[in-house]
N, C-alpha and C positions, 0 to 999 in steps of 0.2 A: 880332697874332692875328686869325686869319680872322672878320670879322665873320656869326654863320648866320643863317638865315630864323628859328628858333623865337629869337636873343636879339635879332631886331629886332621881333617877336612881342608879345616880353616888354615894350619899350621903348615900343614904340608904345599897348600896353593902361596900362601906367605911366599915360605922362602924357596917358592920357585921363583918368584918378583923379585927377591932381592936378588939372587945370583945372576939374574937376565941380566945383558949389558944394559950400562945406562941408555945407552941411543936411544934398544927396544924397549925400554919403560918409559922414555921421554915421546916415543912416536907415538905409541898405541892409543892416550886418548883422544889426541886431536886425529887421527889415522879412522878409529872404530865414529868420531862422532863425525867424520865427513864422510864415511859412507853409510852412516844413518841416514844426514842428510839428503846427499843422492839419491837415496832409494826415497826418496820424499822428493825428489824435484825441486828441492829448496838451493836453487843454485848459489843463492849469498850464503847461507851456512857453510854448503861443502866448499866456496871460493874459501874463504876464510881459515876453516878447521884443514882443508888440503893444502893451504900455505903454511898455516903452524907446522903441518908436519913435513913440508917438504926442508922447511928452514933446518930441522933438523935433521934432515937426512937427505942431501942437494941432489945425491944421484940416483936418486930412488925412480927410475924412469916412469914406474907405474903412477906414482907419486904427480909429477911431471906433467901426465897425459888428462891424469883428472882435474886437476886443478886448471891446466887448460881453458878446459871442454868447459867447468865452470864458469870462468871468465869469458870465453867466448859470448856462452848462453846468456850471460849478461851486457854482452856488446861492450866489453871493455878488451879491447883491442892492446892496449899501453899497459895493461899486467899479465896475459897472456905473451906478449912478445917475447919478453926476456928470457922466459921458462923455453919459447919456441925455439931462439937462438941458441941458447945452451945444450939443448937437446940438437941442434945442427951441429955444434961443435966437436959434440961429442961423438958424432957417426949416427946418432940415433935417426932411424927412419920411422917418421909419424906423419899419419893427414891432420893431423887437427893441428901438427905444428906445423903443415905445409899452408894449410887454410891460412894461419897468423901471418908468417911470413909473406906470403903472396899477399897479402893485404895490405901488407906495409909498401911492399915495392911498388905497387898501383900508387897508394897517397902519394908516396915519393915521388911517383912519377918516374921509375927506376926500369922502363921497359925494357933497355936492352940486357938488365942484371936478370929479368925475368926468360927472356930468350934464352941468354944460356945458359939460365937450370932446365931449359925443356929439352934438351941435349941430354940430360943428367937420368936420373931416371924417374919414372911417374911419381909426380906431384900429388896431386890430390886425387887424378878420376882422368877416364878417357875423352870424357866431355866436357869437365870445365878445363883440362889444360889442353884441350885444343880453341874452343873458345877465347880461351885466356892468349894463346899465343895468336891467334888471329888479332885479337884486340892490341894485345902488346906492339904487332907491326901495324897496327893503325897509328899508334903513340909513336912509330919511327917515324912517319911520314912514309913509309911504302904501303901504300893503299893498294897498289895489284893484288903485291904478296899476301895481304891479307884478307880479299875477295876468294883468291886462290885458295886459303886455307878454309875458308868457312864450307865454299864448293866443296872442298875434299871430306870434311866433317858429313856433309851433307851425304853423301856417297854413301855413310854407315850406317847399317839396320837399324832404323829405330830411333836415329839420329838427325835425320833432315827437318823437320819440323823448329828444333830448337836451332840449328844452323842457318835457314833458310829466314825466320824470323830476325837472327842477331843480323846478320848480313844485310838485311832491310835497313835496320837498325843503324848501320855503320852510312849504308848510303846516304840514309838521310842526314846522317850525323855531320856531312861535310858538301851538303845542299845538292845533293842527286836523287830527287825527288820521283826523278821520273823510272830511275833505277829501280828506287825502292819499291813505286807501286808496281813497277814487272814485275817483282817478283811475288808479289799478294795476288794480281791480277793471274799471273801463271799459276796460281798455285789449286786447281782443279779440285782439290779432294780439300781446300779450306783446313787443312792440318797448322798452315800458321795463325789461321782466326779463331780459334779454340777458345780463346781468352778474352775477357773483358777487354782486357790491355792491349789484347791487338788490336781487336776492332778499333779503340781509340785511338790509336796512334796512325792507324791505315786512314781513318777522318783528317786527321792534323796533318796527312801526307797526301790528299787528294783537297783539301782545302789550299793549301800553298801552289796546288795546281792550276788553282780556281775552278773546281769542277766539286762543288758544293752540292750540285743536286743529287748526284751521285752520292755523296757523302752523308747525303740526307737517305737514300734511300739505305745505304747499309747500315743506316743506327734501325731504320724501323725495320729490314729485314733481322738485325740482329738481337734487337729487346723488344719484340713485339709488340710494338707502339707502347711499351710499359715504360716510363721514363722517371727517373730521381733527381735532387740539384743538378749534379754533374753531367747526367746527358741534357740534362734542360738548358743549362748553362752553355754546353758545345752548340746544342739548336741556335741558342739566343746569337752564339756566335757567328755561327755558318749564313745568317741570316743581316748582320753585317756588313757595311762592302770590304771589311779588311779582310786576308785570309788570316785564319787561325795561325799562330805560332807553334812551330816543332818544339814540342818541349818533353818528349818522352826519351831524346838521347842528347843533350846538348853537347858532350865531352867526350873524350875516349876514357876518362873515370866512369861517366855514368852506364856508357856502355857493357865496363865492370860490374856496375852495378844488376844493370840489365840481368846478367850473365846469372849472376849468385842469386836474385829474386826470381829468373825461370826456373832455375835446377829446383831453388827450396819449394816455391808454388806446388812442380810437376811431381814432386817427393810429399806432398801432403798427403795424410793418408796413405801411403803407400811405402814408408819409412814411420822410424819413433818421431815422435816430433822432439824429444829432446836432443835428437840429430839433424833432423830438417832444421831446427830455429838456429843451427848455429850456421848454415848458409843465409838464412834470411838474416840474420843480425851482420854479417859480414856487408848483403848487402846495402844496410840502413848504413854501417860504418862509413862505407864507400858514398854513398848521396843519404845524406842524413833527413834531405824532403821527400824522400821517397812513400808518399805514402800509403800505395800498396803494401808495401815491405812492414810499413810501421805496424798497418792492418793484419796482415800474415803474421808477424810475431805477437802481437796480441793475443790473434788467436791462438795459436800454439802454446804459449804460458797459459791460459785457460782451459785446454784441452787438459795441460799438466795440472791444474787446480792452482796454478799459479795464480791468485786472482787479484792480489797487491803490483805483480812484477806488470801485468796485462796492462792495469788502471794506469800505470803509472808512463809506460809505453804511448799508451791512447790519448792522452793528454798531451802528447807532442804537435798530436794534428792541429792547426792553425781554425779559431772559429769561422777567418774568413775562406777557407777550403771547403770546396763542391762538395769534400765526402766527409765534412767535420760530423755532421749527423749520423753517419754514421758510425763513428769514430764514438758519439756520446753513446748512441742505442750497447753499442758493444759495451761501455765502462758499466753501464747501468746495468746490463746482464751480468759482468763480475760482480760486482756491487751485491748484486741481489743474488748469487751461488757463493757469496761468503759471508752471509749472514747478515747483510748490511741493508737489508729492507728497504728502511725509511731514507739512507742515503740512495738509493737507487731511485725510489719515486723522488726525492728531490730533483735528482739529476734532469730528470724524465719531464717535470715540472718545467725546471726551466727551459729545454729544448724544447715543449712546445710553446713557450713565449716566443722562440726566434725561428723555429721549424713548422709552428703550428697547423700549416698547411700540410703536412704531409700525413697521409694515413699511417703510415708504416711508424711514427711518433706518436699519434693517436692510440692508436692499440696496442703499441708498447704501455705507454700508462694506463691506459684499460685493463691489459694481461698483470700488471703490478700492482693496480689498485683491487681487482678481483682475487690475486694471491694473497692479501692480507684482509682480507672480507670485506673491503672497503669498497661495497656493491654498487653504490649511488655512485659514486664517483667512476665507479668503473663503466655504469653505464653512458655517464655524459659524455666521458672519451668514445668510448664507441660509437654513440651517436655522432658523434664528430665524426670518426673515423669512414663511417657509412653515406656520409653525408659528400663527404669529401669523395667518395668511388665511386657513389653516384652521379657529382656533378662530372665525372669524367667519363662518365657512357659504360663504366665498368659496374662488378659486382663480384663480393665476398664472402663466400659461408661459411668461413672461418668468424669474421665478424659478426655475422649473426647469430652463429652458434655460442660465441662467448657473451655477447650479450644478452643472448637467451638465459643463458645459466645463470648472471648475474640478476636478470627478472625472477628468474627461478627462488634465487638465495632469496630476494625480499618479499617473498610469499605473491607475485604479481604474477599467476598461472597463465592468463588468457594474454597477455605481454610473451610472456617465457615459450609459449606456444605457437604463438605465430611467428615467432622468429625462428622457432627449431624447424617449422611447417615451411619455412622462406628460404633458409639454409638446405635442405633435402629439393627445392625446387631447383636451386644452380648446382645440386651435387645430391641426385637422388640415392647413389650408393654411399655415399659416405657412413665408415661403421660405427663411427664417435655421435655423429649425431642422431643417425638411428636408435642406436644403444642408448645416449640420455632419453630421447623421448618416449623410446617404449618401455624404461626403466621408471620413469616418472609413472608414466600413463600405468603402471602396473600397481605402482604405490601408491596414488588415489582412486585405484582400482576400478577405473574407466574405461573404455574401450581395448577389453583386455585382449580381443581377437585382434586386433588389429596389432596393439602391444607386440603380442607373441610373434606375428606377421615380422613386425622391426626387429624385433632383437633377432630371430633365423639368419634373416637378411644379411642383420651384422654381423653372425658368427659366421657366416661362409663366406663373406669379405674376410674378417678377423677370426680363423678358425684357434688360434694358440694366444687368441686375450682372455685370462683370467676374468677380469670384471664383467666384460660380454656375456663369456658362459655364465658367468654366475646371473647375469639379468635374466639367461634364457631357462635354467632354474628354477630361476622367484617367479618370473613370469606363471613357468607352469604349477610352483605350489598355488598361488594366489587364483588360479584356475582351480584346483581341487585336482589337479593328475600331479599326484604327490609321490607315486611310483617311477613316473616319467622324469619327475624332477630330481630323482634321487642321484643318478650316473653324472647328469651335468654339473651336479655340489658340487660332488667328488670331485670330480674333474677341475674344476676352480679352485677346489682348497689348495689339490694339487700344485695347480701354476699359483697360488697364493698366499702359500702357505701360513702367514702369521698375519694375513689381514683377517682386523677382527670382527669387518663384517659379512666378510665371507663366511668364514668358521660360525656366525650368528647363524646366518641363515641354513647352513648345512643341519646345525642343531635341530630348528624348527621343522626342516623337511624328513627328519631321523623321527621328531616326535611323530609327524602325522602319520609316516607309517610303522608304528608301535616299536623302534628303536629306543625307547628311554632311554638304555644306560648311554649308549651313544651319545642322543641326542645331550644328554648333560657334561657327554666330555668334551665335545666343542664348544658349547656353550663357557666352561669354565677354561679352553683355550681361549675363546674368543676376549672373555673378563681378561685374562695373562697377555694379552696383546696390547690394551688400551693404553696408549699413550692420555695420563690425567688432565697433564696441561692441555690436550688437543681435541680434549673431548668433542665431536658435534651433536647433531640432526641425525648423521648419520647411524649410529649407534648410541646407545644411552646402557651405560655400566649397571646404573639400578634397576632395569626393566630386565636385564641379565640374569642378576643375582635373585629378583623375584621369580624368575621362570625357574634359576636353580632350585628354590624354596618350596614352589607349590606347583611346576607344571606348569606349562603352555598353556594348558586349556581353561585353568581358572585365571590367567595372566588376561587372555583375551574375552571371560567372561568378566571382567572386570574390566575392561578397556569397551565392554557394549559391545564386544566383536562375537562374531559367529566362532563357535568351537571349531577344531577342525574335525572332530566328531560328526556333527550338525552338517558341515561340508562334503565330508563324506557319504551324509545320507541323501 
C-alpha cells in the first residue's frame, strides 16, 4: 500500500505524543479544554478542567491564577483559597490571590494579620488596600486611625468620592449619625450621592435623626417623583413615628463589603466584567444579603451570556425584599436570551400575580408576550401597564408604541394608529415610532406625503439605522420617484446586509428603474437569507421566487396592482 503525505502526517505527530513527557500529555487536555472554556465564560467548565490540570502540574503558577479567577467568578471562596495560599507560600505575587486571601482574613475577623501585610507590599490596588486598612483599624477598635486614613484616601485624585462615602459609612456604622450626614451635607459637588445606594443610606442616616422631611425631599429630588417597591416601602417608613434602621453598614465585615461592591459597581463598564464580577462576588462572599451585589453579579454573568450562572444568582433575592421584582424582571430576561421563552413568560406570569401593580411587570409580560406573537395577550398587559401610569398622573410612549405594534400584528389599523399618533404626542421626535408609522402608512399606501414626512424625520434622528433608510426608500418607490429611491436601498443593504427584506425591496427599486439583471440578484439574495422556520408578513419566499420567474410587473399585474410602468407614466 502506497504510503501518503497526510498518513506520514499522522505518524510523524504520533510519536511526537509519545516521546513528550508524561506530565505534558497528561496536562494538555484538561489545560487546552479549560481554556476553551474561558474564552466561553463558562467559569464551571474552566474551575473544573483548570483543577484537573493543576492536579497534575501543582506549580504551574499560570495554572494557579486561572483556576483562581474561576473559582472566584463563581463566589466559591473555599477552593480558591488553597491555590491562593500556596501561591503565598511560594513567593508568588498575584491580585487575584491577594483578592482570596484578604477575604478570608475579613471572615476571620483577622484585622491586625491584614494590617501587617499592608506594610508588605501592594495587595490588590491603591484603593481597596487603603480602604481595606482603614476598615481593618475600624475592626481594632481605633476609630481616629481609621477616619484618619479614609481623610488621607480622600486627598487622592479621583479618590474622594469613594473615601468620603466609606467614611460615612463607618460613622454611622458605630451610631455617629451626625458625622455621617456632615459629610453628605458637605459634600457640594454630590460626588458621594451618585448612586442609588447612597442616596438610600443618606435617608436611613437623616431618618435616625428624625428629620424625615428632609429625607423625603431627597428621595423626590433624587428619583423624580418616580418610585418602585423599595422607595415606596422607605416613604411608607419615613411616614411612621419610628425612625428607619441603619442597615446599609451594620458591621466592620459589611463595611468590607461596602468596599468591594463600590470598586466593582464604579468598574462596570469600564473594566471586563469577568474582572469586575470577581470584586462583586467577594463582596456577596463578605454579606451574602447584599442585594445590590447579588443584582450586580447577575448582571455581569449576563452581560457574559452567562444566563444559567445569572438565574441561579437571582433567586437568592428573598420574595419578601423591596427589590425581589426586580431580581424576577432580570431572571425572566435570562430566561428569555437563552432560549427559554415560555419559561420566561412564566416567570413574568407569576410576578404579575404578586407585583401586579407595577407597570414596569406589566410591560415586561407585554414585551414577552409580543416577542413570541402572543398579540392579544400582549396587548392586555399593556393596557394594564397604561392604565397603571396613567392612574399616577404620568405617561408612556414606549407603551403605546408597543401596544401599537401589537394592534398592528392583529390587523386592528385604526387601534394600531392611534396609539402610534399618542405615542409621537409625549415624544414627537422619537425615530422608532416615526419609522413604524410612516413605514405602515407607506404599505397600505395612505397618506404617503405625510409617510415620507415621518420616515425624513426619523432618518435625521437615526441617520446610520438600516431599517429607517430602508422605510425612506420604499417610501419613495411607492411614491413613483424610483431614482430617488435607488441611493437610500443601497445604502440599507449596506447597513443590512443579509436582511431579506431589505435586499427584496432593493430588487424592486432596481426593477423600476430598468436594472433586471440586478434587480434579480437581490432578489435571489434576499430568497438565500430567509430563515424557513421564521417566515412572516413580512416577506413571503413564493412571491420572490415568482418575481424571479416572470418579472415584477406581471407579479403586480397579477396581484390587481399598478405596473410600475403605469406609475411611471
Amino acid at each position: 500500500m502506497k504510503r501518503t503525505f497526510l498518513t506520514s502526517l499522522v505518524a510523524v505527530a504520533t510519536s511526537l505524543v509519545l516521546a513528550a513527557p508524561v506530565s505534558a500529555q497528561s496536562i494538555a487536555g484538561p489545560y487546552l479544554a479549560a481554556r476553551s472554556a474561558a474564552v466561553q465564560n463558562d467559569f464551571e467548565q474552566a474551575a473544573n478542567y483548570y483543577t484537573q490540570a493543576l492536579a497534575r502540574d501543582r506549580g504551574n503558577v499560570e495554572l494557579m491564577e486561572n483556576a483562581m479567577i474561576a473559582h472566584l467568578a463563581l463566589g466559591r471562596l473555599d477552593r480558591a483559597l488553597p491555590i491562593a495560599k500556596a501561591m503565598q507560600n511560594a513567593g508568588q505575587v498575584s491580585q487575584v490571590a491577594q483578592l482570596a486571601l484578604t477575604a478570608d482574613m475579613i471572615k476571620r475577623g483577622a484585622f491586625e494579620e491584614l494590617l501587617q501585610q499592608s506594610g508588605e507590599d501592594q495587595r490588590i490596588g491603591p484603593l481597596v488596600d487603603g480602604l481595606s486598612n482603614a476598615w481593618a483599624k475600624m475592626g481594632t477598635g481605633d476609630v481616629s486611625e481609621a477616619l484618619a486614613q479614609f481623610d488621607e484616601i480622600a486627598e487622592q485624585r479621583g479618590l474622594q468620592a469613594f473615601a468620603l462615602y466609606q467614611k460615612a459609612m463607618a460613622l454611622a456604622s458605630v451610631g455617629d449619625f451626625e458625622g455621617a450626614e456632615a459629610i453628605f451635607a458637605g459634600d457640594e459637588t454630590r460626588s458621594v450621592l451618585q448612586t442609588r445606594r447612597g442616596v438610600l443610606a443618606r435617608v436611613e442616616i437623616l431618618s435616625q435623626l428624625e428629620r424625615e422631611d428632609e429625607a423625603l425631599k431627597l428621595l423626590e429630588a433624587s428619583f423624580s417623583g418616580g418610585t418602585d417597591p423599595e422607595i415606596d416601602a422607605v416613604i411608607a417608613e419615613l411616614a411612621a413615628e419610628d425612625p428607619i434602621p441603619f442597615t446599609h453598614v451594620n458591621s466592620v465585615q459589611d463595611g468590607f463589603a461596602e468596599v468591594f461592591f463600590s470598586v466593582s459597581a464604579a468598574l462596570r463598564g469600564e473594566a471586563s466584567p469577568e474582572y469586575t464580577i470577581l470584586y462583586a462576588q467577594i463582596a456577596r462572599i463578605l454579606r451574602p444579603d447584599h442585594v445590590d451585589a447579588i443584582l450586580l453579579t447577575a448582571e455581569l454573568f449576563e452581560s457574559l451570556e452567562q444566563y444559567d450562572a445569572a438565574i441561579a444568582v437571582l433567586k437568592e433575592v428573598p420574595a419578601d425584599h423591596a427589590a425581589y421584582h426586580a431580581a424576577e424582571l432580570g431572571r425572566a430576561a435570562a430566561l428569555r436570551r437563552s432560549g427559554r421563552a415560555d419559561a420566561a413568560i412564566e416567570v413574568l406570569e407569576q410576578l404579575a400575580r404578586s407585583h401586579g401593580d407595577l407597570a414596569t411587570v406589566q410591560s415586561a409580560l407585554g414585551d414577552a408576550m409580543r416577542q413570541q406573537d402572543r398579540f392579544l395577550e400582549a396587548v392586555a398587559a399593556y393596557d394594564r401597564a397604561l392604565e397603571i401610569t396613567e392612574s399616577t398622573g404620568g405617561g408612556s410612549w414606549f407603551l403605546l408604541y408597543a401596544r401599537a405594534i401589537s394592534h398592528e400584528r392583529l390587523d386592528e389599523w385604526d387601534k394600531a394608529e392611534a396609539d402610534f399618533r399618542a405615542a409621537l404626542e409625549l415624544n414627537p421626535s422619537q425615530p422608532q415610532v416615526l419609522n413604524y408609522l410612516g413605514y405602515s402608512l407607506v404599505e397600505k399606501r395612505v397618506n404617503l406625503d405625510e409617510a415620507l414626512e415621518m420616515i425624513e424625520q426619523a432618518v435625521a434622528a437615526s441617520p446610520d439605522s438600516g431599517y429607517i433608510i430602508d422605510s425612506l426608500g420604499w417610501a419613495l418607490y411607492r411614491l413613483g420617484r424610483y431614482e430617488e429611491a435607488v441611493p437610500h436601498m443601497e445604502r440599507a443593504v449596506e447597513l443590512l446586509a443579509v436582511d431579506p427584506v431589505v435586499n427584496d425591496h432593493l430588487g424592486d427599486v432596481y426593477w423600476a428603474v430598468g436594472r433586471y439583471r440586478e434587480a434579480e440578484f437581490q432578489w435571489s439574495r434576499a430568497l438565500s437569507f430567509i430563515d424557513q422556520s421564521e417566515t412572516g408578513e413580512d416577506v413571503d419566499p413564493d412571491r420572490i421566487r415568482r418575481k424571479l420567474e416572470v418579472g415584477l410587473d406581471v407579479v403586480l399585474e397579477e396581484e390587481s396592482a399598478s405596473s410600475v410602468e403605469v406609475a411611471n407614466d
